[in-house]
DSSP file (Angstrom, degrees, kcal/mol; ACC not computed):
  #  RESIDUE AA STRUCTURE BP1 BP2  ACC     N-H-->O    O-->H-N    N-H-->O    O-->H-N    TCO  KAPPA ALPHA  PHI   PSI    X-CA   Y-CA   Z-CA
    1    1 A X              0   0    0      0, 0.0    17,-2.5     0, 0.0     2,-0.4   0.000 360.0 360.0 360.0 159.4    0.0    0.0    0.0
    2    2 A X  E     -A   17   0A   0     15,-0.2     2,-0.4    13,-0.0    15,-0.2  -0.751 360.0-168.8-117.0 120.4    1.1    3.8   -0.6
    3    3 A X  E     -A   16   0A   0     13,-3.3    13,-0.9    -2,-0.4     2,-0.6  -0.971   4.1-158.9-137.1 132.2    0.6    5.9    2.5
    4    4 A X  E     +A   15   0A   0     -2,-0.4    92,-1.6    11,-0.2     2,-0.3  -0.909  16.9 174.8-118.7 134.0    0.9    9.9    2.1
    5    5 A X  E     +AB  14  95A   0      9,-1.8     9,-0.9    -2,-0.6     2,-0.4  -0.758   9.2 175.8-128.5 164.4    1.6   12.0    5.2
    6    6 A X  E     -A   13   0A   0     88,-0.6     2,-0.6    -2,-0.3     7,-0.2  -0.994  32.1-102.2-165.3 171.7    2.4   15.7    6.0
    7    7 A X    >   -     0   0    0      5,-1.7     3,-4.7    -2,-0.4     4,-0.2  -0.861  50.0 -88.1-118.8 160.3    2.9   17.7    8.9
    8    8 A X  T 3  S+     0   0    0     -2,-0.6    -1,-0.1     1,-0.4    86,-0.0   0.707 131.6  40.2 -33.7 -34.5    0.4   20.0   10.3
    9    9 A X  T 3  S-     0   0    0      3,-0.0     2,-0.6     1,-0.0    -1,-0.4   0.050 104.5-121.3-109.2  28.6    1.6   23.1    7.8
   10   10 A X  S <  S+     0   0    0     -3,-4.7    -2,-0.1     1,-0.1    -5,-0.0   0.359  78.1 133.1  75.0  -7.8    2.0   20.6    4.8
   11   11 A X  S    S+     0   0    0     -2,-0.6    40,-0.5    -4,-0.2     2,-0.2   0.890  75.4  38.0 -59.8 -72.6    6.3   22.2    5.0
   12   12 A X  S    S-     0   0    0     38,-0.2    -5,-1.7    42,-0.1     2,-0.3  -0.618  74.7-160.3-100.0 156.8    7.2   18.1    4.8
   13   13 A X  E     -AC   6  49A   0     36,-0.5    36,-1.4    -7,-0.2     2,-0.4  -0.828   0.2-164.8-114.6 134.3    5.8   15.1    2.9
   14   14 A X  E     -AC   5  48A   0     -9,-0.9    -9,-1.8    -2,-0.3     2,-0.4  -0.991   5.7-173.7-130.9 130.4    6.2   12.1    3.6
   15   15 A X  E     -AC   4  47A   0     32,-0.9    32,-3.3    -2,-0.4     2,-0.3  -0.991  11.3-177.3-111.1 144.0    5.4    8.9    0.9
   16   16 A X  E     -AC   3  46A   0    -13,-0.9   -13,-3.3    -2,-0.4     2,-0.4  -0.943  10.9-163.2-147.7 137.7    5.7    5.2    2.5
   17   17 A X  E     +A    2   0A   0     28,-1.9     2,-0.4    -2,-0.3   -15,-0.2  -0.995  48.3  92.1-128.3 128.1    5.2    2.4    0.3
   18   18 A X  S    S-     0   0    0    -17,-2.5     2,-0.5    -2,-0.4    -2,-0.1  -0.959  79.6 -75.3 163.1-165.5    4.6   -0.5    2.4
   19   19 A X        -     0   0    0     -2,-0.4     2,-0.5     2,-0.0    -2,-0.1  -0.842  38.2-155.5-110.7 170.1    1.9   -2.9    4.4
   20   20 A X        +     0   0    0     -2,-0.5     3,-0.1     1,-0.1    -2,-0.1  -0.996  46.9 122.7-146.1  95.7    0.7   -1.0    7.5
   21   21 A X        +     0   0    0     -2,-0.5    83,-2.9     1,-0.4     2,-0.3   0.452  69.8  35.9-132.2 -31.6   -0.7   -3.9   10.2
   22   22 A X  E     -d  104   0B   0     81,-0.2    -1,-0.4    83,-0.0     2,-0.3  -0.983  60.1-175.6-147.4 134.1    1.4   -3.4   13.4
   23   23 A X  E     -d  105   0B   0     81,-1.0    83,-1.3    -2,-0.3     2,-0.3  -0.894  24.7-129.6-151.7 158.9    2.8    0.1   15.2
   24   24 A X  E     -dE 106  38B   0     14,-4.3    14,-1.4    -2,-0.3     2,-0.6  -0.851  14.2-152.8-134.7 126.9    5.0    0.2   18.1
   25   25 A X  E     -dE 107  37B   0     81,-1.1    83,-2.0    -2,-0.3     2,-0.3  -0.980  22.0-149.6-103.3 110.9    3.8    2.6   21.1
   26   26 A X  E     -d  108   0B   0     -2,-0.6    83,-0.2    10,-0.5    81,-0.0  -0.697  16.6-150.3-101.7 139.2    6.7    3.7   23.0
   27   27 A X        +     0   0    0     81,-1.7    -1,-0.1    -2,-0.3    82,-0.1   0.329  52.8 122.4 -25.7 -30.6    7.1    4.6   26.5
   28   28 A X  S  > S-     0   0    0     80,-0.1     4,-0.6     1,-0.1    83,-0.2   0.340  76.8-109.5 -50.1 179.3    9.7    7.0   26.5
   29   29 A X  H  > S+     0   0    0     81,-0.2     4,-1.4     3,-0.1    -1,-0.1   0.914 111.6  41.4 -75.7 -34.1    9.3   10.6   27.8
   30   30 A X  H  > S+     0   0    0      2,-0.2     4,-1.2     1,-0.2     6,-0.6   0.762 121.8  37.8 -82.6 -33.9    9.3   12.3   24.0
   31   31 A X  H  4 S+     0   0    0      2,-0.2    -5,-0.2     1,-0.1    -1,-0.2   0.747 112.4  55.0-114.7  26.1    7.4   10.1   22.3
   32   32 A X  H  < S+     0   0    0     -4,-0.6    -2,-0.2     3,-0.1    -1,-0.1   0.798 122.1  43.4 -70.2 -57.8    4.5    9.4   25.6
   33   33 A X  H  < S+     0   0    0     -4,-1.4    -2,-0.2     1,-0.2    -3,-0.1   0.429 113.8  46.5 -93.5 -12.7    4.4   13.4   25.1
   34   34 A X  S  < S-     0   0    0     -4,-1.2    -1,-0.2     2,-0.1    42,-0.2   0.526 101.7-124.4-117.9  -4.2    4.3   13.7   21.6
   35   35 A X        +     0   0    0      1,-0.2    -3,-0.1    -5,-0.2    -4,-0.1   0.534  47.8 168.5  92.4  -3.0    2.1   11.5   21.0
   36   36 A X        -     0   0    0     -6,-0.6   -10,-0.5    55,-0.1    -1,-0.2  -0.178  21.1-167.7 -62.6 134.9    4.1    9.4   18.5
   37   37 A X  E     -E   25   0B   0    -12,-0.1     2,-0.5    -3,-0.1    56,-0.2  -0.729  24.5-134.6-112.6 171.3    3.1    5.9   17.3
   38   38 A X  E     -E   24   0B   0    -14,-1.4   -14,-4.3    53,-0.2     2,-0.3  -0.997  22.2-177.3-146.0 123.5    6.3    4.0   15.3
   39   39 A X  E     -F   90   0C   0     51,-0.8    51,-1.3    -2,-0.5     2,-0.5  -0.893  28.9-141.9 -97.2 123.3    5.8    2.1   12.0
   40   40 A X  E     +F   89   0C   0     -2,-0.3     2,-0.2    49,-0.3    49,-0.2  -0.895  32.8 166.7-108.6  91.0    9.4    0.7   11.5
   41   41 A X        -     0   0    0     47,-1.0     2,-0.3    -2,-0.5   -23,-0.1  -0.640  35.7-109.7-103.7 162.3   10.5    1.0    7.6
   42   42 A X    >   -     0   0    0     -2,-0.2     3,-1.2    45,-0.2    45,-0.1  -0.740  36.0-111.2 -85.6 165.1   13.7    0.7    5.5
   43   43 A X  G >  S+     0   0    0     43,-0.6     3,-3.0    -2,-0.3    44,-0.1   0.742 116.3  65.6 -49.4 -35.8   14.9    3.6    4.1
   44   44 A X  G 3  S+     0   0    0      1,-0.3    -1,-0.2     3,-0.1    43,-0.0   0.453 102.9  56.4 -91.4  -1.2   14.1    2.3    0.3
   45   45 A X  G <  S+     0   0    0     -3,-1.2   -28,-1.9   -29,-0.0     2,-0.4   0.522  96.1  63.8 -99.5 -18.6   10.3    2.5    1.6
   46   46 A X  E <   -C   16   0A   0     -3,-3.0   -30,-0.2   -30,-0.2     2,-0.2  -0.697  57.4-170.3-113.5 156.5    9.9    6.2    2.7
   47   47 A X  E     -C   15   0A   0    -32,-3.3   -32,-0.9    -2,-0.4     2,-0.5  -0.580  17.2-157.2-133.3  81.9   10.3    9.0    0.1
   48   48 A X  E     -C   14   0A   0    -34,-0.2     2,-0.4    -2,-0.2   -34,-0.2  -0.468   7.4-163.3 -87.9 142.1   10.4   12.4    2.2
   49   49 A X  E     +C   13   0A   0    -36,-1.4   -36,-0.5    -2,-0.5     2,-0.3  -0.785  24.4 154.1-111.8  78.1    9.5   16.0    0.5
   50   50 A X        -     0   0    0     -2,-0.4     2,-0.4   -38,-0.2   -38,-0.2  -0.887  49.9-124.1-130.3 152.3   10.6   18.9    2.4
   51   51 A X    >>  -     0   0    0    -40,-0.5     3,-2.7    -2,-0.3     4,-0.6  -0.740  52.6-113.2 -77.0 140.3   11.6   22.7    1.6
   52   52 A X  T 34 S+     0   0    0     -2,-0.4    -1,-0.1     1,-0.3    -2,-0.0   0.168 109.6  54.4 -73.9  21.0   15.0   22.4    3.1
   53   53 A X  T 34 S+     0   0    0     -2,-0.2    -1,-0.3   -42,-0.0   -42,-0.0   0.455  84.4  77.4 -33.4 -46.5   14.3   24.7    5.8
   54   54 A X  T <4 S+     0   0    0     -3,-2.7    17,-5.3    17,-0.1    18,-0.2   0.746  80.5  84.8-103.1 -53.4   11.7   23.1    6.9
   55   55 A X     <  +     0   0    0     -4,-0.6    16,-0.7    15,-0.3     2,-0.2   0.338  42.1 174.8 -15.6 168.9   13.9   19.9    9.0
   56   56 A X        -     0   0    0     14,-0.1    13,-0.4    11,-0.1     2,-0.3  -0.429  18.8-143.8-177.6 162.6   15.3   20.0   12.4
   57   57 A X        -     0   0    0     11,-0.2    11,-0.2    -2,-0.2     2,-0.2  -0.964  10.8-162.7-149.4 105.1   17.1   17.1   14.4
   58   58 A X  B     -G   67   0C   0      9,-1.3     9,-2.5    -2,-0.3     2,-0.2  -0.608   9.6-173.5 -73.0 145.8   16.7   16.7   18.3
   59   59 A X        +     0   0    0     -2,-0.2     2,-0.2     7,-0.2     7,-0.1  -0.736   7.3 172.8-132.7  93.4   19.1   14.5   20.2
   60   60 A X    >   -     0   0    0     -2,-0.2     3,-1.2     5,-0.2     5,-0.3  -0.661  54.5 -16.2-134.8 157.4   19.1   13.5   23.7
   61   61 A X  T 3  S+     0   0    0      1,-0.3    53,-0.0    -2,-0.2    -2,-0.0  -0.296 129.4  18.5  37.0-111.3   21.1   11.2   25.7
   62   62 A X  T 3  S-     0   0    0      1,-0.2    -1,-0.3    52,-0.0    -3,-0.0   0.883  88.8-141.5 -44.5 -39.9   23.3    8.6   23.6
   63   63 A X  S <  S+     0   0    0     -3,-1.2    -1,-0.2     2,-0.1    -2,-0.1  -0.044  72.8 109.5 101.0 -31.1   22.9   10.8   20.6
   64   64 A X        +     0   0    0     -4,-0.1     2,-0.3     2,-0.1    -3,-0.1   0.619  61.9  68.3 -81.3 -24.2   22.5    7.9   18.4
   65   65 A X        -     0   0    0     -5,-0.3     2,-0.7    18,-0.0    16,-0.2  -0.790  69.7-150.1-108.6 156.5   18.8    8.3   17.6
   66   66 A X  E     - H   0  80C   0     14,-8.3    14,-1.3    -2,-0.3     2,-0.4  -0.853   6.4-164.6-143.7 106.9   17.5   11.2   15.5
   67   67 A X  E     -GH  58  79C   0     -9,-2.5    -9,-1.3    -2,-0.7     2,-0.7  -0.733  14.0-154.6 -89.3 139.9   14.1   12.8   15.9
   68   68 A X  E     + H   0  78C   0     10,-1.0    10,-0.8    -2,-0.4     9,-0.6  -0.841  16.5 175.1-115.9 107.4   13.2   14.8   13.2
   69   69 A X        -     0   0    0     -2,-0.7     2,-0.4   -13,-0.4     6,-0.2  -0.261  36.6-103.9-100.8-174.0   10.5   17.9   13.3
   70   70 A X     >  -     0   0    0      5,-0.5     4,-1.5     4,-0.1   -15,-0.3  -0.877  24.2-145.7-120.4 114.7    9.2   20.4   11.4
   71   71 A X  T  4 S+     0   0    0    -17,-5.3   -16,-0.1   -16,-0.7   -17,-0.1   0.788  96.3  41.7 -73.0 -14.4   10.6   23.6   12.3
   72   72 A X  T  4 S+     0   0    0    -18,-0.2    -1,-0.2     3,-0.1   -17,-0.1   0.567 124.6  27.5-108.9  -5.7    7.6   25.5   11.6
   73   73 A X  T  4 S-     0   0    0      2,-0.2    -2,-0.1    -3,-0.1     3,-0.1   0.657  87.7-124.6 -89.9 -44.2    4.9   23.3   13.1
   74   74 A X     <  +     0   0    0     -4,-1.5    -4,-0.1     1,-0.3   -67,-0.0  -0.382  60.5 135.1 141.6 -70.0    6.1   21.3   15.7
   75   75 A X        -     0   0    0     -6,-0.2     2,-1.0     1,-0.1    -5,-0.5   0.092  48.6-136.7 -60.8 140.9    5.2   18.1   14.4
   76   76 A X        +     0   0    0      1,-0.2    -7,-0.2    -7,-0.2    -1,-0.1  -0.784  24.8 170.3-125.1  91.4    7.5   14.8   14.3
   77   77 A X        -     0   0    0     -2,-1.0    14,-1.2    -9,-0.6     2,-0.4   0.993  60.4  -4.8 -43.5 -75.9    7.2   12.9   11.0
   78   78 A X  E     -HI  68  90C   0    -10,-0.8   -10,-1.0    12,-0.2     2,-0.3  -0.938  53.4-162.2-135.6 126.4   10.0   10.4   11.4
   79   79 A X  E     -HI  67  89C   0     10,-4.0    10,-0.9    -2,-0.4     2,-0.5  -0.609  20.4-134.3-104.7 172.3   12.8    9.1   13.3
   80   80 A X  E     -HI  66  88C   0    -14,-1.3   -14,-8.3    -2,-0.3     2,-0.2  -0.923  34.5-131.4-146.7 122.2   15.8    7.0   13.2
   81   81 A X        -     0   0    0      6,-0.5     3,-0.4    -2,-0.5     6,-0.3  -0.443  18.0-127.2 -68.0 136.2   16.1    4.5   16.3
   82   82 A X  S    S+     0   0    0     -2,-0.2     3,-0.3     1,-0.2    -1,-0.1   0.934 103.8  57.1 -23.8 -71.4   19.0    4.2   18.1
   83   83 A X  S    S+     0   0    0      1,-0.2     2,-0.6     2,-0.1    -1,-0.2   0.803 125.0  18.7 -42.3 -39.3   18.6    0.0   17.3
   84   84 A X  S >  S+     0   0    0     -3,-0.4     3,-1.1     3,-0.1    -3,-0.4  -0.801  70.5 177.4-149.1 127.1   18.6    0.3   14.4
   85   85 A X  T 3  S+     0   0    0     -2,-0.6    -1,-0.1    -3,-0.3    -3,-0.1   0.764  77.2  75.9 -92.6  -9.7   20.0    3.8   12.9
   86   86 A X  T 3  S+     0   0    0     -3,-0.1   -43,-0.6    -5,-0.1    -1,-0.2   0.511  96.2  33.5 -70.3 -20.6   19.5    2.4    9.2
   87   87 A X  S <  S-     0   0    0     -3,-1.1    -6,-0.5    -6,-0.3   -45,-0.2  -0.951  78.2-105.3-146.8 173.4   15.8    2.8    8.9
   88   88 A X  E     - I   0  80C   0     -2,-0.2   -47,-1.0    -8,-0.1     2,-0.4  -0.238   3.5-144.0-105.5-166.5   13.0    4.9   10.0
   89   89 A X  E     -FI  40  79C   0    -10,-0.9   -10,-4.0   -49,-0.2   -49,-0.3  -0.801  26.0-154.4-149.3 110.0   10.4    4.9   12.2
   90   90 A X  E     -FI  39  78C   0    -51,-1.3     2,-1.4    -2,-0.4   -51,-0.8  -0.422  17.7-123.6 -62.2 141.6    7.3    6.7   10.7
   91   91 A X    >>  -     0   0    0    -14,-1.2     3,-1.7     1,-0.2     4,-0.7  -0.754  20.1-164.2 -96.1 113.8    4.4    8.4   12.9
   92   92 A X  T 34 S+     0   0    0     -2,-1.4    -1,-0.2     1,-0.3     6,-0.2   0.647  84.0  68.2 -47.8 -18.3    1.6    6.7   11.6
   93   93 A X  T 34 S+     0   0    0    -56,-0.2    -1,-0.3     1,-0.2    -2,-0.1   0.501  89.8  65.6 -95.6  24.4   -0.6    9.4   13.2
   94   94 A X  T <4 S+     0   0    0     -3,-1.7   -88,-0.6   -17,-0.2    -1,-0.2   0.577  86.9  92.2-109.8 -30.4    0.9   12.0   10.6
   95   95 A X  B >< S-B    5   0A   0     -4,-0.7     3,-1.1   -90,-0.2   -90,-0.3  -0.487  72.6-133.6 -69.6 143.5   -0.9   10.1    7.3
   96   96 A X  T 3  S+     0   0    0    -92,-1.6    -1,-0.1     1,-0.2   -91,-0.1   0.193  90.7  33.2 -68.1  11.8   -3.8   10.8    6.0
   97   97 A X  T 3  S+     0   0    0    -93,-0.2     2,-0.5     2,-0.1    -1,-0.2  -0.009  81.1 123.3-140.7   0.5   -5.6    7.5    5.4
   98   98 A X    <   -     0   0    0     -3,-1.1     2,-0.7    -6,-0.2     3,-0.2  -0.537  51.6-145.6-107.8 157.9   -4.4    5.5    8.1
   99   99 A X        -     0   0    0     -2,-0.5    -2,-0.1     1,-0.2    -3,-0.0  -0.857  11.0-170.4-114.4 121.0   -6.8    3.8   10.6
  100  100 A X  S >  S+     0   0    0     -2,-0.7     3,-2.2     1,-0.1    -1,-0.2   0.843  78.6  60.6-117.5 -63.6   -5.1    3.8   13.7
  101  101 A X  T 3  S+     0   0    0      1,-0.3    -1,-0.1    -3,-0.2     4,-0.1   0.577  94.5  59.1 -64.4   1.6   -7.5    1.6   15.3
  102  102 A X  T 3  S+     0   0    0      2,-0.1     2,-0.4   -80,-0.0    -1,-0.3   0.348  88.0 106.0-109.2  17.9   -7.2   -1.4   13.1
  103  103 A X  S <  S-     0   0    0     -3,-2.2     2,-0.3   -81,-0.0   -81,-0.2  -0.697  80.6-123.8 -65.2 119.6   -3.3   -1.7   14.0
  104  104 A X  E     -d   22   0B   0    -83,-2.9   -81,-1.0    -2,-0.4     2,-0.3  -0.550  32.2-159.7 -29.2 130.1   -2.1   -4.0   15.9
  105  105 A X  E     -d   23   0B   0     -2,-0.3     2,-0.6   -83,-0.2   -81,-0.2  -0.961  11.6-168.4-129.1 113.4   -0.2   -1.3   18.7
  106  106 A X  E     -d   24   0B   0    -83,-1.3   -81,-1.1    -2,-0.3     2,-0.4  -0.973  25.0-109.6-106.0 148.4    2.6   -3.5   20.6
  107  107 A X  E     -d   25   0B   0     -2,-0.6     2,-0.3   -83,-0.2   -81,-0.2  -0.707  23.3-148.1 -32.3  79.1    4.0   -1.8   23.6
  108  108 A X  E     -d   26   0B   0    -83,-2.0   -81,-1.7    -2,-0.4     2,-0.9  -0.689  15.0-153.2 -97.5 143.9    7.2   -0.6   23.8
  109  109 A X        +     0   0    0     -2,-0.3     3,-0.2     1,-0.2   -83,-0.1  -0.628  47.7 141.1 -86.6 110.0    9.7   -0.3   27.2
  110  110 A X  S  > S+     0   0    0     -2,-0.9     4,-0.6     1,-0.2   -81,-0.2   0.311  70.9  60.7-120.9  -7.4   11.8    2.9   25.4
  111  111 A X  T  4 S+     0   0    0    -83,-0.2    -1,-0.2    -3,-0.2    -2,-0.1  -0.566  97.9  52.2-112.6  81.2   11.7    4.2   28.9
  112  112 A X  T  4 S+     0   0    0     -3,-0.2    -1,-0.1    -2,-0.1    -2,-0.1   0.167 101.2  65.5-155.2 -45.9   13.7    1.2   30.1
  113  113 A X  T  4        0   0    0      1,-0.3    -2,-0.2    -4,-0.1    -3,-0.1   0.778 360.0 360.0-104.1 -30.0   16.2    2.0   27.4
  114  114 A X     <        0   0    0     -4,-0.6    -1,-0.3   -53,-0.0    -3,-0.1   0.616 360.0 360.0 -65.3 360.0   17.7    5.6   28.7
């Protein structure tokens, strides 16, 4: 399936080609607060569309994982986990089509991990 995403001021795009069944709810303090849910792609799956402005990269503790917002909204498309720094982890609750409540949502300890 094709899943099309944006951030609250449309500034990034996201396209995700892929099958959408199962999203990962994290624990942590950022993404408990941000509301984030984690679809776990490879890279060769997302296509992002942003004015190059538009980016910004938070970092906290190890360093090793890399949240990426929207400087002019807020809003937090995509990440790249610490485990695995190679692929992303999409916020499902930033596409427009996608049905949150027919997911599978497994539970993740991410406040365990700091």
């Amino acid at each position: 399936m094709h899943f099309k995403g944006s951030r609250h001021c449309g500034a990034i795009r996201l396209d995700v080609e892929g099958d959408l069944v199962e999203a990962m709810e994290c624990d942590c303090s950022i993404c408990r607060m941000a509301g984030f849910l984690h679809w776990i792609v490879d890279e060769r799956q997302v296509a992002i569309h942003a004015r190059l402005d538009s980016l910004a990269t938070y970092r906290w503790g190890s360093g090793e994982a890399r949240h990426y917002f929207c400087r002019f909204c807020g809003i937090a498309p995509l990440r790249r986990p610490r485990q695995a720094p190679e692929r992303y982890c999409v916020n499902v609750r930033c596409f427009e089509d996608a049905r949150t409540e027919t997911l599978i949502i497994t539970p993740y300890p991410g406040r365990n991990l700091m």
